[in-house]
C-alpha positions, 0 to 999 in steps of 0.5 A: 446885247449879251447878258451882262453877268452879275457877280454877287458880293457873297461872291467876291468875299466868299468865293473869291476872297481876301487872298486871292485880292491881295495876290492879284494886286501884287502879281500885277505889280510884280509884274512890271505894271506902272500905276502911272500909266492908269487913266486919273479919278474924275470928279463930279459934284452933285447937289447932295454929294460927289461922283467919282469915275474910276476907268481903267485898261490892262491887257484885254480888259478895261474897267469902269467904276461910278461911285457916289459919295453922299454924306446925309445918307446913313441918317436916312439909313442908306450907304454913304457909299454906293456905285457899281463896276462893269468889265469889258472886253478891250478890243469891242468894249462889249460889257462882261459883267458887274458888281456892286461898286462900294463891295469891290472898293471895299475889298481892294481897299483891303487887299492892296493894304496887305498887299504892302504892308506884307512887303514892308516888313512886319514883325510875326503876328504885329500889334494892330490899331485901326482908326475907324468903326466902319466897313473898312474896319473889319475888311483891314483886320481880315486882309491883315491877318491872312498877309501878316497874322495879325491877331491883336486888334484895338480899336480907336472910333469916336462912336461907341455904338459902332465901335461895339458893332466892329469889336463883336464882329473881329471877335466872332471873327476870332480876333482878340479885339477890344477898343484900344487906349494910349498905352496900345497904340504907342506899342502897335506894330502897324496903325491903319487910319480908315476914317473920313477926319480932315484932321490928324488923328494923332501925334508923331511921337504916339507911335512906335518909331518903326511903326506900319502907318497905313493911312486909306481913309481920304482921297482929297488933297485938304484932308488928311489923317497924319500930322507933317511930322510923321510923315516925315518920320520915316519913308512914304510909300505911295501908290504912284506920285502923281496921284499922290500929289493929286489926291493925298492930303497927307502927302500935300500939305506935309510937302507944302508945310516943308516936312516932306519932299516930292522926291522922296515918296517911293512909288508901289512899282519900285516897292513890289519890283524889289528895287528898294530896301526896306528897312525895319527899324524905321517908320514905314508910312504907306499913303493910299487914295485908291485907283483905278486899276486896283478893281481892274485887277480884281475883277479879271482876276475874278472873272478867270476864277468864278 
């Protein structure tokens, strides 16, 4: 069999980067493409964590994604997150290369956040609150100010150590970083949640009333970062509907509590097709679980250009 080429994570960010992420996922969007038609996330429980397996197919490439999640792992000083990707050719399914798993997923998370956030209108250089202190934290901020000019940056984490660790590092990314307060998050443009809480993380009525609300953080229909009220506080704005109603816990139980209806979410394909008008004094709310032919997309993209 051929040599499978390995494509470093240095790779992916440096050579490739956050820019070329973003254009990837919305071109292929702007392109007609129906994240509907995408294979749906297979779940596997192990005795210490979960599997998932991503697999994808777009033109002449199909993609394949295994990631563990196991949650004991960061105190014994490993990921949380681990996996690797593989791209193959579709017509002999003959692999082509790989990465490291949780650096795409790290990446295209980002980068598919920018992505709508830059089609939903944000003011010129927003106020950003990001909830959470880890990888995604910094990976967001960065995506963010090469979509947005987002420069403004407050951190809310319940773990001061990290919290630290992430605020050093946007600063020596140039950010004007420090860890926010009530005060700053009722006056953030955009809110990004990247955490694993199973709980609202804040109330409705703490944020600005044409806030960015991006929520990332889980893919599981009993867990959920935003309260029923403030999805129904604006327009909710999802991958596609079907995973939505799947995997998003925030868009479950608001519709099951009766504050949102299935059919008002507004599907990323209408977004990026230019069928809807975006209104910038409302609240924009964007629900992500992550799918499958979002490292699709990446990685033939960074196969072209590597």
């Amino acid at each position: 069999m051929k040599q499978i080429r390995w494509v470093e994570a240095s790779d992916l960010f440096d050579g490739f980067g956050y820019v070329k992420a973003t254009s990837a996922l919305a071109s292929l969007l702007e392109s007609g493409f129906d994240p509907t038609m995408d294979h749906p996330r297979l779940h596997v429980n192990f005795d210490n964590g979960q599997g998932l397996l991503m697999p994808s197919e777009i033109g002449g490439r199909v993609g394949l994604k295994f990631v563990t999640v196991a949650p004991s792992n960061p105190a014994q000083g490993l990921d949380r997150i681990q996996g690797i990707f593989s791209l193959l050719d579709s017509a002999t399914l003959t692999p082509l290369l790989q990465c490291d798993g949780a650096a795409l997923t790290l990446l295209r998370t980002a980068s598919m956040t920018a992505a709508t956030v830059q089609r939903l209108s944000p003011p010129e250089k927003p106020r950003t609150a990001i909830f959470g202190s880890g990888p995604q934290a910094v990976a967001h901020a960065l995506a963010l100010r090469h979509a947005t000019s987002t420069n403004q940056i407050h951190l809310f984490a319940r773990n001061p150590t990290t919290s630290q660790a992430v605020i050093s590092r946007l600063v020596s990314e140039g950010f004007d970083a420090s860890i926010g307060d009530s005060g700053q998050l009722a006056n953030a443009d955009i809110v990004i949640t990247a955490t694993s809480s199973a709980q609202p993380l804040f109330a409705a009525d703490d944020l600005k009333a044409n806030a960015i609300i991006a929520a990332v953080g889980s893919h599981d229909p009993n867990s959920r970062e935003l309260p029923g009220e403030l999805m129904a506080s604006g327009s909710v704005y999802v991958e596609s509907r079907d995973s939505a109603l799947r995997e998003a816990g925030d868009v479950v139980m608001a519709i099951s509590e009766g504050h949102l209806a299935k059919s008002s979410l507004i599907e990323l394909k209408d977004l990026f097709g230019s069928s809807v008008d975006v209104n910038g004094d409302e609240r924009r709310i964007y629900k992500s679980t992550g799918m499958s032919w979002q490292d699709l997309a990446i990685m033939a993209a960074v196969e072209k250009e590597l």
